[in-house]
C-alpha positions in Angstrom: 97.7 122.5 24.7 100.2 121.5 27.4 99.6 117.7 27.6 102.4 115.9 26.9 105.6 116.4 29.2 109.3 115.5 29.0 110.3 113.7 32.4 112.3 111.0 33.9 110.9 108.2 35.9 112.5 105.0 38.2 113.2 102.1 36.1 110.9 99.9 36.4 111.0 96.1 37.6 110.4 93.5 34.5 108.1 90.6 35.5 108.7 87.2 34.7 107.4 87.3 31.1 108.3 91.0 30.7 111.7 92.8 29.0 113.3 96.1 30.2 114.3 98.3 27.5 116.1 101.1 27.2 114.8 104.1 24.4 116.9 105.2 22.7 114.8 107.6 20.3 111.0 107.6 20.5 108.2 109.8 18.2 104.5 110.8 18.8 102.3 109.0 16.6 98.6 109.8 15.8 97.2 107.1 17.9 99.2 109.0 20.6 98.3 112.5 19.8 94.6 111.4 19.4 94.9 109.3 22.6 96.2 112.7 24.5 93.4 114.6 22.9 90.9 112.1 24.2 89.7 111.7 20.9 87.9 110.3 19.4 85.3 110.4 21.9 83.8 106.7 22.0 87.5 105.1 23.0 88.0 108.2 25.6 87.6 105.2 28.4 89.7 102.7 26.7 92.4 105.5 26.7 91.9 107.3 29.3 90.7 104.9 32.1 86.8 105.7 33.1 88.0 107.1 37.0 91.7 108.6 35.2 94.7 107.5 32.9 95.6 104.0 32.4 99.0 104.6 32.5 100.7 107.8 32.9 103.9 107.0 30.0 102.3 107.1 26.6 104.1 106.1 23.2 103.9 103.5 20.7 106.9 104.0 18.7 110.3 103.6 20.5 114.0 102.6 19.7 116.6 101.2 21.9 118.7 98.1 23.4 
Protein backbone atom coordinates (compact mmCIF):
# COMPACT_ATOMS: atom_id res chain seq x y z
CA UNK A 1 0.00 0.00 0.00
CA UNK A 2 1.61 3.10 -1.44
CA UNK A 3 0.08 5.92 0.72
CA UNK A 4 2.40 7.61 2.54
CA UNK A 5 5.12 9.62 0.54
CA UNK A 6 8.51 11.23 1.36
CA UNK A 7 8.46 14.91 -0.15
CA UNK A 8 9.40 18.46 0.40
CA UNK A 9 7.06 21.31 0.45
CA UNK A 10 7.29 25.59 0.71
CA UNK A 11 7.63 26.66 4.23
CA UNK A 12 4.78 27.77 5.24
CA UNK A 13 3.67 31.33 6.59
CA UNK A 14 2.91 31.21 10.61
CA UNK A 15 -0.22 33.26 11.57
CA UNK A 16 -0.43 35.56 14.31
CA UNK A 17 -0.97 32.88 17.01
CA UNK A 18 0.91 30.21 15.04
CA UNK A 19 4.81 28.87 15.46
CA UNK A 20 7.01 27.59 12.53
CA UNK A 21 9.00 24.71 13.30
CA UNK A 22 11.51 22.96 11.89
CA UNK A 23 11.45 18.68 12.27
CA UNK A 24 14.08 17.47 12.93
CA UNK A 25 13.02 13.61 13.29
CA UNK A 26 9.43 12.57 13.02
CA UNK A 27 7.69 8.73 13.35
CA UNK A 28 4.32 7.26 12.10
CA UNK A 29 2.09 6.62 14.83
CA UNK A 30 -1.12 4.40 14.86
CA UNK A 31 -3.42 7.21 14.77
CA UNK A 32 -1.46 8.01 11.62
CA UNK A 33 -1.27 4.63 10.04
CA UNK A 34 -5.04 4.14 10.87
CA UNK A 35 -5.81 7.67 9.67
CA UNK A 36 -3.95 6.66 6.14
CA UNK A 37 -5.89 3.49 6.16
CA UNK A 38 -9.12 5.33 6.56
CA UNK A 39 -9.90 3.31 9.37
CA UNK A 40 -11.70 2.94 11.37
CA UNK A 41 -14.51 3.55 9.15
CA UNK A 42 -16.96 5.86 11.32
CA UNK A 43 -14.05 8.77 11.67
CA UNK A 44 -13.21 8.22 7.74
CA UNK A 45 -14.82 12.02 7.34
CA UNK A 46 -13.17 13.46 10.28
CA UNK A 47 -9.84 12.21 8.75
CA UNK A 48 -10.23 12.23 5.54
CA UNK A 49 -12.51 15.32 4.76
CA UNK A 50 -16.15 14.22 3.32
CA UNK A 51 -15.21 15.79 -0.56
CA UNK A 52 -11.12 14.80 0.07
CA UNK A 53 -8.10 15.14 2.72
CA UNK A 54 -8.09 17.73 5.28
CA UNK A 55 -4.77 18.36 4.92
CA UNK A 56 -2.33 16.69 2.74
CA UNK A 57 0.93 16.54 5.62
CA UNK A 58 -0.01 13.96 8.14
CA UNK A 59 1.99 13.18 11.51
CA UNK A 60 1.55 13.66 15.06
CA UNK A 61 4.83 12.95 16.43
CA UNK A 62 7.70 15.33 15.46
CA UNK A 63 11.11 16.79 16.81
CA UNK A 64 12.78 19.90 16.07
CA UNK A 65 13.77 23.70 16.79
Amino acid sequence: MDVIALGQIEAPSPGPDEVLVRVMASSINTPDRLGAQGLPYILRPLVLGLTGPVSAIRGSDLAGV
